[in-house]
C-alpha positions in Angstrom: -53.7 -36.1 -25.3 -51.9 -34.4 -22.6 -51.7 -30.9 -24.7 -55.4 -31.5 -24.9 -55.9 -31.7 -21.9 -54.3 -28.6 -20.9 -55.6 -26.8 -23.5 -59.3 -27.2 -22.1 -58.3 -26.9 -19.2 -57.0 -23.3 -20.0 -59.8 -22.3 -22.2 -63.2 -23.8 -21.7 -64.7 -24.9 -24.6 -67.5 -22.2 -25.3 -71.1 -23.8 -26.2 -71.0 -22.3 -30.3 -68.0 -24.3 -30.6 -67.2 -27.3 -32.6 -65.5 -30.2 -30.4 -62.9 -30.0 -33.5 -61.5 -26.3 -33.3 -59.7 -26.5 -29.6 -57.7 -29.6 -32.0 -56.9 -27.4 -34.7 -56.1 -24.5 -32.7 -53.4 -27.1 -30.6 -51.7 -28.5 -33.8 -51.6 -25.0 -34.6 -49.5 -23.8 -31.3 -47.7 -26.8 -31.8 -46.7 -26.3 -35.7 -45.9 -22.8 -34.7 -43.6 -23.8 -31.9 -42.0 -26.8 -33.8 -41.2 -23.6 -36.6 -40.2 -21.2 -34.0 -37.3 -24.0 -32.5 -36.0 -24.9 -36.0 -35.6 -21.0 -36.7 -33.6 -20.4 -33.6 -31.4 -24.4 -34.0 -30.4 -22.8 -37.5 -29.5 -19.2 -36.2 -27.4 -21.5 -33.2 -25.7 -23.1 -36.1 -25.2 -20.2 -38.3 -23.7 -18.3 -35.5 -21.3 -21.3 -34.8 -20.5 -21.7 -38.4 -19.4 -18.6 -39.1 -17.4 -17.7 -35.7 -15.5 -21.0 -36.8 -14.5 -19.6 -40.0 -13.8 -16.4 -38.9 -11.3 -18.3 -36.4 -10.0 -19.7 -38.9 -9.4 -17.0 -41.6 -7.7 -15.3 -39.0 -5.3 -18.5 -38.0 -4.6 -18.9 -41.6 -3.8 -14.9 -42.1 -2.3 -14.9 -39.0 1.3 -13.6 -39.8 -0.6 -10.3 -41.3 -2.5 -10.3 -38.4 1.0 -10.4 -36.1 2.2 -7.5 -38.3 -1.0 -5.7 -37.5 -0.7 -6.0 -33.8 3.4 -5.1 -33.6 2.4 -2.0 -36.3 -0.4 -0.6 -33.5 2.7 -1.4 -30.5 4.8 0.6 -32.5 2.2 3.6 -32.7 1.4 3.6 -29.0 5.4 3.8 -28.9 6.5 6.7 -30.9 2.7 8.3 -29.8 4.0 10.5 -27.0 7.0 11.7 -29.1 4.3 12.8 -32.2 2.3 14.5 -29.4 5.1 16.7 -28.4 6.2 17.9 -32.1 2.3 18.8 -32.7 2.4 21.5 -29.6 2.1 24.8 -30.8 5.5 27.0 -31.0 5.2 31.0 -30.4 7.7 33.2 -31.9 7.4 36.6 -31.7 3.7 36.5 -31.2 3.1 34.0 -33.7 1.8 30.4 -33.3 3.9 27.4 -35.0 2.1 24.2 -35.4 3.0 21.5 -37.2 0.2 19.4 -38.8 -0.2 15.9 -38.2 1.7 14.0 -41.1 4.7 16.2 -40.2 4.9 16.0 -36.5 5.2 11.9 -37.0 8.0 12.3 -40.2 9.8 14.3 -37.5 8.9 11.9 -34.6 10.6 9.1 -37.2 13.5 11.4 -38.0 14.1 12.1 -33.7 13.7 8.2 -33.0 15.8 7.3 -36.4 18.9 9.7 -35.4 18.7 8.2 -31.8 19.2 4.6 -33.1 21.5 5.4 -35.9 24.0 6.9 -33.0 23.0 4.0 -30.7 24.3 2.1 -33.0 27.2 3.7 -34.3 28.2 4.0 -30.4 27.3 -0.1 -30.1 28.0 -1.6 -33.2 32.1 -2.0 -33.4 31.5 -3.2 -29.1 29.3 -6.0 -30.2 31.5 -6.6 -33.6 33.8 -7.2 -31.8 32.5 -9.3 -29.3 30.7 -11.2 -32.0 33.8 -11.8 -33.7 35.5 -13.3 -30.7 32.3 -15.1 -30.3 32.6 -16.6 -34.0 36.4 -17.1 -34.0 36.3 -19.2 -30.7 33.0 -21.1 -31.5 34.9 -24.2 -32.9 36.8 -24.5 -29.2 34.1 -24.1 -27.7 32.4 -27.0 -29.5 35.2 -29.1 -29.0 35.6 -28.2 -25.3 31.8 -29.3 -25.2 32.3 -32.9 -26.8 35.5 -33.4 -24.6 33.7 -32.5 -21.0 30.4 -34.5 -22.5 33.4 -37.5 -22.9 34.8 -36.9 -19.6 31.4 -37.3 -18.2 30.7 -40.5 -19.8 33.9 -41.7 -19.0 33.3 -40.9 -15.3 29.6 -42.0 -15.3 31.5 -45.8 -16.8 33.8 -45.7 -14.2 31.5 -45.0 -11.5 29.2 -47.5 -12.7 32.1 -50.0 -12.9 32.4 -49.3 -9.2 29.2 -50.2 -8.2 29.6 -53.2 -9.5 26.8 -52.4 -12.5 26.5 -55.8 -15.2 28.4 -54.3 -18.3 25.7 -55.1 -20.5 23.4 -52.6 -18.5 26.5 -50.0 -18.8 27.0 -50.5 -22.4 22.9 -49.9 -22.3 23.0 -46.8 -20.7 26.0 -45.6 -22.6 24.3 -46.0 -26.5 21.5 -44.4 -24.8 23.4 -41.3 -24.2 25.1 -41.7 -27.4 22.0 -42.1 -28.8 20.2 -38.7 -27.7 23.4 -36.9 -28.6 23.1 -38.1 -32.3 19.2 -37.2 -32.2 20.0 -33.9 -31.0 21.9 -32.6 -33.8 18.8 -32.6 -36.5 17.0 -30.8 -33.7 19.7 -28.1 -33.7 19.8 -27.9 -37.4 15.8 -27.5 -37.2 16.6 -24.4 -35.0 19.3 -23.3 -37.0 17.0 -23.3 -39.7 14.0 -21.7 -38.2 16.2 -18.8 -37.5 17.2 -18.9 -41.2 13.6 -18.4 -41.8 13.0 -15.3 -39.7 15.2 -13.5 -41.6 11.8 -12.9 -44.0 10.3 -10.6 -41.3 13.2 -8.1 -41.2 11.2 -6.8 -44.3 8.9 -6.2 -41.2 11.4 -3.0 -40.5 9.9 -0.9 -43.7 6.5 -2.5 -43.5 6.0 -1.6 -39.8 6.9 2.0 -39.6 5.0 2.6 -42.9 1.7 0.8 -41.3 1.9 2.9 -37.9 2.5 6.4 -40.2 -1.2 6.0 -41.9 -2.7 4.0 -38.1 -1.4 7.5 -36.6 -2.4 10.0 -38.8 -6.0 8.3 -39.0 -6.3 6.7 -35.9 -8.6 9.6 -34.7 -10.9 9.6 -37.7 -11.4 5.8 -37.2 -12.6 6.4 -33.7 -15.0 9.1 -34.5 -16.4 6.7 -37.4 -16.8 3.5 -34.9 -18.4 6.0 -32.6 -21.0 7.6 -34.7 -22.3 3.9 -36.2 -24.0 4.4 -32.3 -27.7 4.2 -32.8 -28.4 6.9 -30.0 -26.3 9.3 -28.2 -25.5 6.8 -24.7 -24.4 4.6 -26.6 -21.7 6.7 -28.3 -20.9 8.3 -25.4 -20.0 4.6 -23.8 -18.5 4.2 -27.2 -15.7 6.9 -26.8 -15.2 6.3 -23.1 -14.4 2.2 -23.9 -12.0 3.2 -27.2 -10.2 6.0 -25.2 -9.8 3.5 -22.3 -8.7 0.4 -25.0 -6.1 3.0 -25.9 -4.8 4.0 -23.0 -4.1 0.0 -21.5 -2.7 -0.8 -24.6 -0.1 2.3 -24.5 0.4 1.8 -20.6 1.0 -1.8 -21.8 3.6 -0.9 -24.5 5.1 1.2 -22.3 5.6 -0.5 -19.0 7.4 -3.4 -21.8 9.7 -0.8 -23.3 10.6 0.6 -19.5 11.3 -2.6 -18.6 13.4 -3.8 -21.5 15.6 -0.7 -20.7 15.7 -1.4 -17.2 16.7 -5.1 -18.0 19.4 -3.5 -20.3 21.2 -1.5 -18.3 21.2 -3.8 -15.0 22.1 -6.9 -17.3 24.9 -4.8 -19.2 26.4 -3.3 -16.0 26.3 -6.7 -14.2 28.4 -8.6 -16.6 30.7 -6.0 -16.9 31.1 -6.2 -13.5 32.0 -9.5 -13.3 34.6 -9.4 -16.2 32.2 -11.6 -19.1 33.6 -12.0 -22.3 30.3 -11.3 -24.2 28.6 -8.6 -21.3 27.6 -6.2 -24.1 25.9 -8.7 -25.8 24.3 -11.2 -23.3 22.8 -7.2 -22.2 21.5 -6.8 -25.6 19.7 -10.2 -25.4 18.4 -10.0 -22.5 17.0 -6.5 -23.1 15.3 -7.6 -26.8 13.8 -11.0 -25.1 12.5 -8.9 -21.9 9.4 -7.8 -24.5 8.5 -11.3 -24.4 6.9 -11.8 -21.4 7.9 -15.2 -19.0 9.3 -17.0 -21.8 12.0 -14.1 -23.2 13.8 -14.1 -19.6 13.9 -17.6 -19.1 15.4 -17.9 -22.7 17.9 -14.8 -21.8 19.1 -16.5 -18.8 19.4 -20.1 -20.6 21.4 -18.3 -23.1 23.7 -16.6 -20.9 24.3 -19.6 -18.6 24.9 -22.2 -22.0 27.4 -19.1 -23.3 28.9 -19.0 -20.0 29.5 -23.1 -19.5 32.3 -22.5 -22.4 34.4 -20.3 -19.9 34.0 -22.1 -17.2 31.6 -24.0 -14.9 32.2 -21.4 -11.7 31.3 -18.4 -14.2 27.9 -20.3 -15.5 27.2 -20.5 -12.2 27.8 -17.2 -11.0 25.8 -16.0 -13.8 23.1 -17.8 -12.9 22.5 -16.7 -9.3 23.3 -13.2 -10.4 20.5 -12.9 -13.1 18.1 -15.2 -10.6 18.9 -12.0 -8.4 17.8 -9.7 -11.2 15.1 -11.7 -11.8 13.7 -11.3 -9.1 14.1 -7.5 -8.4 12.6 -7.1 -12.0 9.6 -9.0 -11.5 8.6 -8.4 -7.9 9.6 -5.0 -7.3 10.4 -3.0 -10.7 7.9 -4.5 -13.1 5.1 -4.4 -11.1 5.6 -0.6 -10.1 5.6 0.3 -13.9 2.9 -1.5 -14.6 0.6 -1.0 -12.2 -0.6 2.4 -13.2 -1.9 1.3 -16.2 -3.1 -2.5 -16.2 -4.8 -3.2 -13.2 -4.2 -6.6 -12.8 -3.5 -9.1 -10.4 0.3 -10.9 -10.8 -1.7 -14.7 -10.3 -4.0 -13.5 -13.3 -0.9 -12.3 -15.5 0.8 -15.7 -14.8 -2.4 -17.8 -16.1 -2.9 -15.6 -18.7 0.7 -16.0 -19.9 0.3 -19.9 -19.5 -2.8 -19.8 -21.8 -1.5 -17.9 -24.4 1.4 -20.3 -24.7 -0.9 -22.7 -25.4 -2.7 -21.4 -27.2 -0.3 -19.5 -29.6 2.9 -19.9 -29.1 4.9 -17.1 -28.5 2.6 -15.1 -29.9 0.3 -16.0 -27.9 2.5 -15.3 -24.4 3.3 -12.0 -26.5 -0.5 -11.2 -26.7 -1.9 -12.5 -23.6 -1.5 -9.6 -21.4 -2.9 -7.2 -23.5 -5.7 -9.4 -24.7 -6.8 -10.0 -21.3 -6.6 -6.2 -20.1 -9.1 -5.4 -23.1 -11.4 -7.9 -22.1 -11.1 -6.7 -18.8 -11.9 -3.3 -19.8 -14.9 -4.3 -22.0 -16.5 -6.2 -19.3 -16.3 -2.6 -16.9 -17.7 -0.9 -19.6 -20.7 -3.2 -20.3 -21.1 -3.8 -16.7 -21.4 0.0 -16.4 -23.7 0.3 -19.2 -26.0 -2.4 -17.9 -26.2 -0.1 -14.6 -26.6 3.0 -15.9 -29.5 1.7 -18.5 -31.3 -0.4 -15.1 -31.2 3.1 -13.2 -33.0 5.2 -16.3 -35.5 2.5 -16.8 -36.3 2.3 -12.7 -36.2 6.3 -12.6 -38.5 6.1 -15.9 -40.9 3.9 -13.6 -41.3 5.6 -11.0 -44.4 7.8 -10.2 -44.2 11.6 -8.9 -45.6 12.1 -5.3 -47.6 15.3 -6.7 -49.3 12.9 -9.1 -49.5 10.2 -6.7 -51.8 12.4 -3.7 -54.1 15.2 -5.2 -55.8 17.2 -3.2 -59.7 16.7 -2.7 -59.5 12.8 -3.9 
């Protein structure tokens, strides 16, 4: 009755009319509109239907899509080094190029011989230091379960002193006991997980074999995405938001490799500085884990610090202020510097981001966070940019010439 009423109120019933067609003609809005809502509930849940399964094809493939993502890193690695080898060469008058496919085999062969000498320069240090490392594991256990029964021993004394019921002290004792024994399948758990990574070193051929083909057609891919445009603005806006993609993601890769070098040598040089057993190879560590943004160095400097306890407790410690020193030079003064001319982005953003993506994924997740975010960041300039560019042709569009506006004689 109400729609009735408004409809005769907004058209008044003309006098060749029948009373029943202003009726009809509401049931007819109203079928429309109940056909219009069902069509746009079912588009709703197709949309949500198949972003859910495209969420999770991609969690269930997501070990390919890791490979992916470390193959396109690798690119924006080795990129620079391919760019120099396809610069032309003039000898006597002539011009040397070398064509695509051969500028990154030689890149390979450059980047190759640097880490085969690397490692024939590193290998016997850290043998050797692994060795020791191996050899003097079993003391090092056994030096842990005697100081853990020290402890004990001391925490039942101390108790005794304090005049604590020995029923409570025997408690508190099987407690300890207790988490010691549970903490061993935990260890074996880890021991296995790392057992398991061994699959991705097959990552070592698959990787470089990945970024070869990204490399050599990573400029044809761009040109296709770019011409699928419908009109010539929006390919322009096209280019300019791929070139840009490309250039956080290589400042990204870069300011990580910088820094893991950076990380290297400070590590490496401060532990041979203060006379460590395993200097070369806490360095190493602490360079490969610096990738990892957040978690890597607080996992570098847990590992150093554990490895460190079995020397003594005074070298544990000194270990620990010195790499909460570099810690804090890295990530306040270095890091930031390196990183700033590429990713624009603010250090409380970074932190969040880091925290979400550990939620989220894992490490993985903490790996991909940064990036992630800085694309987004640079899609949301572009469309912003696009939106204004497209409100200022449509207001120019609209607006009226003053020679058309006045004429003369009017």
């Amino acid at each position: 009755m109400g729609s009735l009423l408004w409809y005769t109120q907004r058209r008044p019933e003309s006098p060749l009319e029948s009373p029943g067609e202003p009726l009809k003609d509401t049931i007819s809005e109203r079928n429309q509109l109940i056909s219009l809502w069902t069509l746009v509930i079912v588009r709703v849940v197709l949309i949500l239907l198949c972003t859910a399964a495209t969420l999770w094809l991609l969690y269930q493939v997501k070990k390919v899509l890791l490979l992916i993502i470390v193959s396109v890193f690798f690119c924006y690695l080795i990129a620079p080094l391919v760019r120099l080898f396809e610069q032309p060469v003039y000898i006597a008058r002539r011009e040397f190029k070398l064509s695509k496919g051969w500028a990154i085999a030689a890149a390979y062969l450059v980047l190759g011989s640097v880490l085969f000498i690397g490692l024939q320069i590193l290998v016997p240090v850290l043998g050797d230091q692994l060795a020791q490392l191996a050899k003097n594991m079993p003391q090092y256990a056994a030096n842990t379960t005697k100081w853990v029964q020290t402890r004990l021993d001391d925490a039942s004394s101390w108790m005794a002193q304090l005049k604590i019921p020995r029923e409570w002290r025997d408690r508190i004792l099987s407690e300890f006991t207790r988490v010691a024994q549970e903490s061993s399948p935990e260890i074996g758990s880890v021991l296995s997980g790392v057992f398991d990574s061994i699959t991705y070193l097959l990552w070592v051929i698959l990787v470089p074999i990945m970024s070869f083909f990204m490399l050599k057609d990573g400029g044809q891919f761009q040109k296709t995405v770019v011409s699928l445009m419908p009109n010539e603005r929006l390919k322009r806006r096209a280019n300019r938001l791929l070139n840009d993609a490309s250039g956080t993601l290589a400042a990204y890769v870069r300011a990580q490799i910088t820094a893991c070098l950076v990380v290297w040598v400070l590590a490496t040089l401060f532990f041979v500085a203060i006379g460590h057993h395993y200097g070369i190879v806490l360095g190493a560590i602490s360079a490969l884990l610096e990738f990892i943004p957040m978690v890597g160095p607080l996992l570098a400097i847990s590992i150093a610090f554990g490895l460190s306890l079995t020397i003594s407790f005074k070298t544990a410690l000194g270990v620990l202020l010195g790499l909460g020193v570099l810690r804090l030079v890295q990530d306040y003064v270095i890091y930031p510097r390196i990183i700033g001319h590429g990713i624009k982005m603010h250090p409380l953003v970074v932190v969040l981001a880091i925290l979400a993506g550990a939620e989220v994924g894992g490490v993985t997740g903490v790996f991909l966070a940064i990036p992630v975010i800085g694309l987004a960041m640079v899609a949301y300039h572009h469309y912003t940019a696009y939106n204004s560019t497209l409100e200022q042709g449509i207001t120019a569009s609209l607006q009226i010439p003053p020679s058309l506006d006045s004429k003369p004689g009017l």
